[in-house]
N, C-alpha and C positions, 0 to 999 in steps of 0.2 A: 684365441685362435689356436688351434691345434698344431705343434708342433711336426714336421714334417721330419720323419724317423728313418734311418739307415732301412730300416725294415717297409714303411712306404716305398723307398728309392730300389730295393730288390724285388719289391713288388710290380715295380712299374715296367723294371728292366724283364722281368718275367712275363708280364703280360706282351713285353713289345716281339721275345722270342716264341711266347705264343702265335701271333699272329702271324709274324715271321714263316712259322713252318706253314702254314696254309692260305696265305694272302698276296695275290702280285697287288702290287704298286704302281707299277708300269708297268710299258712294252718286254720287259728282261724276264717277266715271270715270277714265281716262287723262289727267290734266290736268299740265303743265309745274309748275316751280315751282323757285323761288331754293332756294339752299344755300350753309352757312356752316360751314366745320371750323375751328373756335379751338384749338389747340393749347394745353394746359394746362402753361405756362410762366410763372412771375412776370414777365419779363420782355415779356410779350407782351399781358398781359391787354387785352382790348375789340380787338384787333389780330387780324381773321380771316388766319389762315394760307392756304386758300382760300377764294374765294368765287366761286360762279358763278350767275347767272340765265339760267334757258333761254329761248330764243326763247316771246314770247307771256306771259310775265308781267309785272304791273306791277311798275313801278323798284320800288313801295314794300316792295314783299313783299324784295326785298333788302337791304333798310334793317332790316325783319322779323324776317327769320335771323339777322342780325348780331346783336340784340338779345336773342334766343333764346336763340343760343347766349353771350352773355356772360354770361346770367342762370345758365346750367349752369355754368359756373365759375365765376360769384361764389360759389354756394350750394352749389357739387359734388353737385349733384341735377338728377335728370330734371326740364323742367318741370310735368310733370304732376302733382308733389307739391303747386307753387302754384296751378295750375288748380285740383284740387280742395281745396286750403285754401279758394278762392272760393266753387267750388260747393256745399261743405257749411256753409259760415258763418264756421270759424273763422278767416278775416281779416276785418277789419272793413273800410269805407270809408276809416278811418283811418288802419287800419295799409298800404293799398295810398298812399295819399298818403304816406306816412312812408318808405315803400321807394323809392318814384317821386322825390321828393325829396331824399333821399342820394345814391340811385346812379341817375341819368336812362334809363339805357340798361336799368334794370330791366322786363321784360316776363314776365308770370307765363302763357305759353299753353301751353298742352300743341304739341307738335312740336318737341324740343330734350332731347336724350339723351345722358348720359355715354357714353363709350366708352373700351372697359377692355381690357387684353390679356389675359392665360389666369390671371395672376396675381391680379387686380382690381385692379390700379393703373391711374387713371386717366390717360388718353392725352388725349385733346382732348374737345372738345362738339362735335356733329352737329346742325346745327339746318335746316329746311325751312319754306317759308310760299310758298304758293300754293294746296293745298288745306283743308280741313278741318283741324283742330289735331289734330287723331284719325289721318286722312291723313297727314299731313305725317310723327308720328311712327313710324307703321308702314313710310313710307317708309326712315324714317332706319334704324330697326332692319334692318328688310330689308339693308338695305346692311352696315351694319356687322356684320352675321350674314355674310352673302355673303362680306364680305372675312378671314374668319376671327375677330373680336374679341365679346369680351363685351359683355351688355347685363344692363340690369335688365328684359329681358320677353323673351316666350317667344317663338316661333317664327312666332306671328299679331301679334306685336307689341302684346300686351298684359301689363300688370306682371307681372311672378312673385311677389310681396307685395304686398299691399294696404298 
């Protein structure tokens, strides 16, 4: 298996700002927005391997991604499995204070997606925050389709399983 390099992960975060500047996502349009590729190594966890915010977004959104994406390798899941844990009920109040409180940097938004090579072994977390959490992740799919690697959604950057 080929090693997944500092230089893959600025590659990917490159192609995600490519598409960035000419692609909406959503209803919000063509809008800029941070990115953060964590590189899935023990050695690195919460340690974005890239991070970049483009021109026009706020600082916070890259504080955001960083958060995102550490949540994709705490859990080795897309975040959109925690988004909708929310949004159909099954976390409580509690259990979001309980996760909050273990691990700070936990953030459950949808825009933060495993990225796998042809085999399904997980490479790093791809995460985005500047548009819509919807946005954000179709961005990241995008990209990481683009640059040849697997995802868990399809082609419009929605799940392949519910």
């Amino acid at each position: 298996m080929k090693k997944f390099t500092d230089q893959d992960a600025a590659d990917l975060v490159q192609a995600a700002v490519d598409i960035a500047k000419t692609t909406a996502t959503d209803e919000g349009g063509v809008k800029p927005v941070a990115i953060c590729c964590m590189t899935s190594q023990p050695d690195v966890m919460a340690v974005p391997t890239v991070s970049r915010r483009m021109d026009g977004v706020k600082a916070l959104s890259a504080t955001t991604a960083l958060h995102i994406a550490f949540t994709v390798l705490a859990y080795g899941a897309d975040t959109i499995k925690h988004a909708n844990k929310l949004k159909d009920g099954s976390w409580s109040e509690a259990d979001m204070l309980f996760r909050q409180t273990t691990a700070p940097m936990f953030l459950p938004w949808d825009g933060g997606i495993v990225v796998m090579n042809k085999d399904g072994d997980l490479l790093c977390a791809l995460a985005a925050a500047g548009r819509t959490s919807e946005g954000n992740r179709r961005l990241m799919v995008f990209a990481a389709h683009k640059m040849g690697y697997k995802t868990n959604f399809d082609e419009k950057g929605e799940p392949l399983h519910n």
